[in-house]
C-alpha positions in Angstrom: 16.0 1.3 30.5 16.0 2.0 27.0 13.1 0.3 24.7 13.0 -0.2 21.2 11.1 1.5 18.7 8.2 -0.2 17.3 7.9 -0.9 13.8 4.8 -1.4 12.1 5.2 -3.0 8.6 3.2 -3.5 5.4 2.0 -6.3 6.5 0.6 -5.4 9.8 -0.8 -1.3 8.7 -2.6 -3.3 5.4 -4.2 -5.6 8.0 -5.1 -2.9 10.2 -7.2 -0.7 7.5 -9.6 -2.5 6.4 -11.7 0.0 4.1 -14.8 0.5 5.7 -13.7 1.3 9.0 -10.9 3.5 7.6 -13.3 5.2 5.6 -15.0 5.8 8.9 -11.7 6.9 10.6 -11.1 9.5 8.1 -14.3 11.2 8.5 -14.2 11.7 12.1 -10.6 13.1 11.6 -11.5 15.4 9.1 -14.6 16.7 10.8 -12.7 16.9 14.1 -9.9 19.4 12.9 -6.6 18.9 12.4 -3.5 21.5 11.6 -2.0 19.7 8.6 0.1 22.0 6.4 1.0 22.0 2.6 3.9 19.5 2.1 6.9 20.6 2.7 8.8 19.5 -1.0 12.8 20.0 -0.9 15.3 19.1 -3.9 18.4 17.5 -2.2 21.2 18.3 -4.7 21.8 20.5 -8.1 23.5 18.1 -9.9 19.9 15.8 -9.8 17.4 18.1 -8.6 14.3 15.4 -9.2 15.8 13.7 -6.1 13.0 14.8 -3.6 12.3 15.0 0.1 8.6 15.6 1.4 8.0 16.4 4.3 3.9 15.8 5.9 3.5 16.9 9.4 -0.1 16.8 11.0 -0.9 17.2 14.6 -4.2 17.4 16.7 -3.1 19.0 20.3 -2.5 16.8 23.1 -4.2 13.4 21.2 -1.7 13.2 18.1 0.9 14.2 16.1 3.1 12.8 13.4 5.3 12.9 10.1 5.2 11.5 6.8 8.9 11.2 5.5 9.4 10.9 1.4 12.3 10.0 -0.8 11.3 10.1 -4.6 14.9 9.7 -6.1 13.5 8.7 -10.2 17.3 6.9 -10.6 16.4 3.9 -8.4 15.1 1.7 -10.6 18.4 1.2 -12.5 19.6 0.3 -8.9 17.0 -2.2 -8.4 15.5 0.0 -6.3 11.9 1.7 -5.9 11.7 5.3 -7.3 9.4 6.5 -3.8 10.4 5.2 -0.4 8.6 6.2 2.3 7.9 5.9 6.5 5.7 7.6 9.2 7.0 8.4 12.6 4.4 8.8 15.1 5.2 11.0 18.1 3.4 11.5 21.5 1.5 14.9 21.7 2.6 14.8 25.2 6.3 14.5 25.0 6.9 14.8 21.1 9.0 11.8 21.4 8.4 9.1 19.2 6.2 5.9 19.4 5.9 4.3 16.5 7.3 3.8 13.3 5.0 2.7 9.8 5.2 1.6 6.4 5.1 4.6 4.5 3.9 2.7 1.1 1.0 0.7 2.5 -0.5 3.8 4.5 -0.2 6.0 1.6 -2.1 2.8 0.0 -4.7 2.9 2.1 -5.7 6.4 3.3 -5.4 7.8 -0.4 -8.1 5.5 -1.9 -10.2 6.1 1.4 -10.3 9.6 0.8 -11.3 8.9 -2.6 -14.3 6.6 -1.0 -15.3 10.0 0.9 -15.5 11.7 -1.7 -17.5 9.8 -4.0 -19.6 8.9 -1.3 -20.5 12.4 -1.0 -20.3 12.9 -5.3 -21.1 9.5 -7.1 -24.2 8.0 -8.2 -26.0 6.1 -5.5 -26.4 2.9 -8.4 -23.0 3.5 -9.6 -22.2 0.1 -11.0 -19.3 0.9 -13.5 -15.8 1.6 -12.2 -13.3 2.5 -15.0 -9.7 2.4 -13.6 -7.0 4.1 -15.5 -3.8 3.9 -14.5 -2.3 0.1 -13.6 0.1 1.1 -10.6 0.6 -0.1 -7.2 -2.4 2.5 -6.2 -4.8 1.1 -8.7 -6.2 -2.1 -6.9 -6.8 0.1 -3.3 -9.0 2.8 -5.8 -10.6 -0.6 -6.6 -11.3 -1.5 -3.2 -12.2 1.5 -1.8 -14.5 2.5 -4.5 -16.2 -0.7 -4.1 -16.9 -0.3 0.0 -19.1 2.3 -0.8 -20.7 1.6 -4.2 -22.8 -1.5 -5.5 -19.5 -1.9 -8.3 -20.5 -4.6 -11.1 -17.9 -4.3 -13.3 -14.7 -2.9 -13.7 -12.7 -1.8 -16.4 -9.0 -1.4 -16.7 -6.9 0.7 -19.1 -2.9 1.2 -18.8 -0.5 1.8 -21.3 1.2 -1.6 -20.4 -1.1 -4.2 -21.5 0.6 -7.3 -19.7 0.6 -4.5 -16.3 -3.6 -4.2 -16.8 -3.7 -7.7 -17.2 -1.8 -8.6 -14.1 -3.9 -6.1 -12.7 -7.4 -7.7 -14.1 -6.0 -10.9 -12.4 -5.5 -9.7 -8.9 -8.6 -8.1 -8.9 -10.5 -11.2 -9.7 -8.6 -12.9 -7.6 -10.3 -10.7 -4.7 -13.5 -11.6 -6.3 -14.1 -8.2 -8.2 -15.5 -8.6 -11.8 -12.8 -7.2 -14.0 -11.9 -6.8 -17.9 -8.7 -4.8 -19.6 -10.3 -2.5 -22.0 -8.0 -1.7 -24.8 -9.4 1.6 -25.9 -9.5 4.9 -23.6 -12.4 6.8 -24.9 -14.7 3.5 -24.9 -12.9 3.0 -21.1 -14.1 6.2 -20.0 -17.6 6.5 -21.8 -18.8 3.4 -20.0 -18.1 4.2 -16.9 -20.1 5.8 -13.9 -17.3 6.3 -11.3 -13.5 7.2 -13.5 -10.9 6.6 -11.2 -7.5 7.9 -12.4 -4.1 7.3 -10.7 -1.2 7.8 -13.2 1.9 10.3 -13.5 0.9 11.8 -16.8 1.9 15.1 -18.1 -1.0 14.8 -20.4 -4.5 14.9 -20.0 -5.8 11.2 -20.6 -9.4 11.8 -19.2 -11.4 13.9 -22.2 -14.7 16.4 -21.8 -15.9 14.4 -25.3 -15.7 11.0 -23.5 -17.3 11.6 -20.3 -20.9 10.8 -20.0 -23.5 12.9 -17.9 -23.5 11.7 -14.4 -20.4 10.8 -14.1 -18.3 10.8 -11.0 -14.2 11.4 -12.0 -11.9 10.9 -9.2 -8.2 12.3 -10.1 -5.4 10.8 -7.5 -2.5 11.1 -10.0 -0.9 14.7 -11.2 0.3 15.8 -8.1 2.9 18.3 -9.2 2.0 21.5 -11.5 3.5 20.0 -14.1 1.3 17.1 -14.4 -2.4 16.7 -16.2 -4.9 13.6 -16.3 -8.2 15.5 -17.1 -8.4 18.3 -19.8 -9.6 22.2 -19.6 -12.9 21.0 -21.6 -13.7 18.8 -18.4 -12.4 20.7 -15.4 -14.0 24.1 -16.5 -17.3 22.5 -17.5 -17.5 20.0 -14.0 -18.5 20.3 -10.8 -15.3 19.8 -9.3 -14.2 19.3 -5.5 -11.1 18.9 -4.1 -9.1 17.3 -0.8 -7.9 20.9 0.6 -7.7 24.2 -1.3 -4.4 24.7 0.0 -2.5 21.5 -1.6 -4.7 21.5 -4.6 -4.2 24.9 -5.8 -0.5 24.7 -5.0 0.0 21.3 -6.8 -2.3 20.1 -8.8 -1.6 20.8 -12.7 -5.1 19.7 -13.3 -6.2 22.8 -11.7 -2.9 25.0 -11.7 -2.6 25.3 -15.4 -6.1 25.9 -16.6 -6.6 28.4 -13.9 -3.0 30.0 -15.4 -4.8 29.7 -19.1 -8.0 31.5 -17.9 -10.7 28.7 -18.7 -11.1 28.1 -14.9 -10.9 30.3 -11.7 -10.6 29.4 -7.4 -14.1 30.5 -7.7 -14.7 26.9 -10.0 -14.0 24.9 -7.3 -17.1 24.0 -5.8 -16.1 23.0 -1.8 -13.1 21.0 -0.3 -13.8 17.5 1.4 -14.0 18.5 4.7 -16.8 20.9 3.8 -19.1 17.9 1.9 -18.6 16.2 4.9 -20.2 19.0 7.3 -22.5 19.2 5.2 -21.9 22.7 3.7 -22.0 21.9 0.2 -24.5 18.9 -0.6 -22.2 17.3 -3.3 -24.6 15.5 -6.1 -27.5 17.4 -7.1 -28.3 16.3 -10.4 -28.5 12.9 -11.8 -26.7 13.9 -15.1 -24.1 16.5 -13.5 -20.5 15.7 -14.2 -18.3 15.8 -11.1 -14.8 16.0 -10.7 -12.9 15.3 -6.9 -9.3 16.2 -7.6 -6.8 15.1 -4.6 -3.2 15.5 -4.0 -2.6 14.2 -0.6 -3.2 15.5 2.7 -1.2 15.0 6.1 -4.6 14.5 8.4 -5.5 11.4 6.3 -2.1 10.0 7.2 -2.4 11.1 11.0 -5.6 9.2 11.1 -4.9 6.3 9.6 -1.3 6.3 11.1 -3.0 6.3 15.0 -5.3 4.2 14.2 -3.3 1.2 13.7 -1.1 2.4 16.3 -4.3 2.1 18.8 -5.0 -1.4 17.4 -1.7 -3.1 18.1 -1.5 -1.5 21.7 -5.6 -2.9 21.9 -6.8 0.4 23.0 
């Protein structure tokens, strides 16, 4: 007899990942190992090539295995529909049949600002009390969170292009009980902050070498493409900066793409990937006044992870 597929919505994967025990989750999957290649990106048609399909597949042998599926068709929104759409099927290692199906949006959510929680864990100030957040998307209040599970975060600051956005923004977050204010100006955004969190689709860099103080921690979610810039040359050749994986980062990221294409940077820049801070390979902060850069595009294993995890908590196992 046939039985139906579960399927695992916002509701219940936001539920299931709470940050500190996600943040947990993802460092046992990334120390454990797991075959996660570069996403696989694919224009559907010629006549509107930005309409995109990625593809994420991650496995583990014989414990787990999955795929992230990604529709970015830019049109939508004159549909009434969202620009991304996304879902995750998980699949038994066993019998690669399938066993669940997830919101795509809410684990993306989740598992992208817990990687950034890894990383400034490993990167960040201990007493970093100053969160600037730039960018006032649907990503911007889980870089909040997760940035607060693992600093003692006082105040944050919120910059967007949209003021009524970073307002609405500002709101939820002190609806959560966070201390929030919209800072009108950039530079003064950025100079008073110890941990820069920036998640935006800019093809220019917003994040400036002039406005960073020393000790600084900049975490860089958005420009995911080559095309695409948040930080400029000034601070990515002059940082200590880390990154998810080499293989995404190198590939995708325009923060590092294009000043490694101008010169002012090289591979040998980049200081260690995630999985290496957390084995303990490169010790991460060293200096109290060192500037440090974590630049992330998104990796399969963190959606794996987080993807079996709630799959083991609604089966209670």
């Amino acid at each position: 007899m046939a039985h139906s597929l579960p399927y695992l919505d916002a509701v219940c994967v936001h539920q299931a990942l709470d940050f500190p025990r996600l943040i947990a989750q993802l460092r046992r999957a990334f120390l454990s190992g797991v075959t996660a290649p570069v996403r696989h990106v694919h224009a559907l048609s010629d006549d509107q090539p930005a309409n995109r399909l990625l593809l994420m597949p991650a496995w583990q042998a014989q414990q787990s295995l999955g795929v992230k599926i990604v529709t970015v068709f830019p049109r939508n929104p004159s549909r009434g529909a969202a620009t991304v759409g996304a879902c995750y099927v998980l699949l038994d290692p066993h019998t690669g049949h399938p066993l669940a199906v997830l919101d795509g949006e809410a684990l993306t959510l989740r598992r992208t600002g817990a990687v950034s929680a890894l990383a400034t864990q490993a990167l960040a100030r201990q007493e970093a009390r100053v969160l600037t957040l730039i960018g006032t998307g649907q990503l911007a209040p889980y870089m909040a969170m997760a940035h607060c599970a693992v600093r003692p975060i006082e105040q944050i600051y919120v910059w967007g292009r949209n003021l009524q956005r970073a307002d609405a923004l500002v709101s939820q977050l002190q609806h959560a009980g966070m201390n929030a204010q919209v800072e009108s100006h950039l530079a003064q955004a950025i100079a008073r902050a110890d941990i820069i969190s920036c998640a935006t689709t800019s093809d220019t860099p917003l994040v400036h070498a002039r406005d960073v103080r020393p000790g600084t921690h900049v975490d860089l979610v958005g420009g995911f493409t080559p095309t695409m810039r948040e930080a400029d040359d000034p601070l990515m050749s002059s940082a200590n900066v880390f990154v998810d994986t080499y293989a995404g980062t190198l590939k995708e990221a325009g923060d590092l793409v294009q000043p490694i294409a101008r010169g002012t940077m090289t591979r040998d820049d980049l200081r260690a990937e995630l999985v290496e801070l957390l084995r303990g390979d490169h010790p991460g902060r060293q200096d109290a006044n060192e500037i440090t850069v974590f630049k992330s595009v998104g990796t399969a294993l963190a959606d794996l992870a987080a993807a079996q995890w709630v799959y083991d908590q609604q089966r209670g196992t």
